[in-house]
Structures are given as structure tokens and as C-alpha cells.
C-alpha positions, 0 to 999 in steps of 0.5 A: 393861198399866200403870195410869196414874195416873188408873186407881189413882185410880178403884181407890182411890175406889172400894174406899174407897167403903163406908168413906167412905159410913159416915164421911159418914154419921158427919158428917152426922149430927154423930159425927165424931170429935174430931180431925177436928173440932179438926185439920180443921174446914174440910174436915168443914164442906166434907163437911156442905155437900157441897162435899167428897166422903166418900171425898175427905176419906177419903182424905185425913184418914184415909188411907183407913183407917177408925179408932174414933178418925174417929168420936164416942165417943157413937157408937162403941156403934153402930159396933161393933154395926154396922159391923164385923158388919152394915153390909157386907151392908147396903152390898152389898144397897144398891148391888145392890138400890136402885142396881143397882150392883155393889159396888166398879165405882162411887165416891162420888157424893152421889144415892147417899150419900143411898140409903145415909143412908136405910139406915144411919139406918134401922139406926141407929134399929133399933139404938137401940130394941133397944139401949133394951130391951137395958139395961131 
């Protein structure tokens, strides 16, 4: 059966959905990277005041490809520590634990972003005092 376009839409949204949870969380907590500071500035205004969803902008500033360059350089220590190892087990026991969702059947919403803010600070914090003992 074909997909209408609608049905690639809902796909789309979806399999962005952890990308776009991270990122929003990057702008929200003001570690949005300079270009999309300086290039859209409106449209990360649109995501801090939830006028704009995560995967919206994600999908169309960083055509759904997530880059260092999408975040602060004050943060890109976490991103590496995190993300790439650690953050898509934290995704996946968010959305199946405190959402009773499974990975990749729901897009972004803002209730859920907010259940996965609460995750990522938490290893956010986490990060930053292993990181404080790690340099001493």
C-alpha cells in the first residue's frame, strides 16, 4: 500500500523524536549553537516559548540531522560524553517506563518533552559533578 504524505510525515516525526527531545532540551537550557542563534533566531524564540515544536525546528533548521554545530560549544563536553553513549538508553527507558510509550510510535509533544528535560538534567547534573572530581 503507498504512504500518503501525511503517513511519511507521522514517520518522519517520529524516528526525529529523540534527536529533537535532546536539541530542545540544548535550547531551552540556552546551548543552542551559534548558527542557529545568529541564522534563526525567531524560530529558537518560537521553541523557548513553546510556540514551535522540537522536531518542527529539527526538521526544518537542521534537516533532521542532528550536528556538533546545532549545539553551544560550552556544551559540547556533555554532548560527547552523553549523547552518543548514553543518552538513547536514557531515551528508550524514558518513553518506556515514565511514558509507557514505545520508542519511535509517538512524536513530539511538549508534556513528554517535559519528562525527558527532567531525564537529560538529571544526567546533566550527573555528568557535571563526575566531571568536577575528574579534573581535580
Amino acid at each position: 500500500e503507498e504512504l500518503e504524505e501525511s503517513d511519511t510525515d507521522i514517520i518522519w516525526s517520529n524516528a526525529c523524536n529523540h534527536c529533537s527531545m535532546f536539541l530542545t532540551w540544548a535550547i531551552m537550557r540556552g546551548y543552542c549553537g551559534e548558527s542557529h542563534l545568529s541564522d534563526e533566531p525567531e524560530a529558537v524564540e518560537k521553541v523557548k516559548e513553546r510556540e514551535m515544536t522540537g522536531t518542527e525546528f529539527f526538521i526544518k533548521y537542521c534537516d533532521s540531522k542532528l550536528w556538533r554545530e546545532d549545539f553551544a560549544e560550552i556544551i559540547l563536553p556533555f554532548v560527547d560524553a552523553y549523547y552518543e553513549s548514553h543518552y538513547l538508553d536514557t531515551y528508550i527507558a524514558t518513553a518506556k517506563n515514565k511514558l509507557k510509550k514505545e520508542p519511535l510510535t509517538f512524536s513530539f509533544s511538549w508534556e513528554d518533552y517535559d519528562v525527558f528535560e527532567r531525564a537529560i538534567d538529571k544526567a546533566y547534573r550527573r555528568w557535571q559533578f563526575r566531571s568536577r572530581f575528574a579534573t581535580k
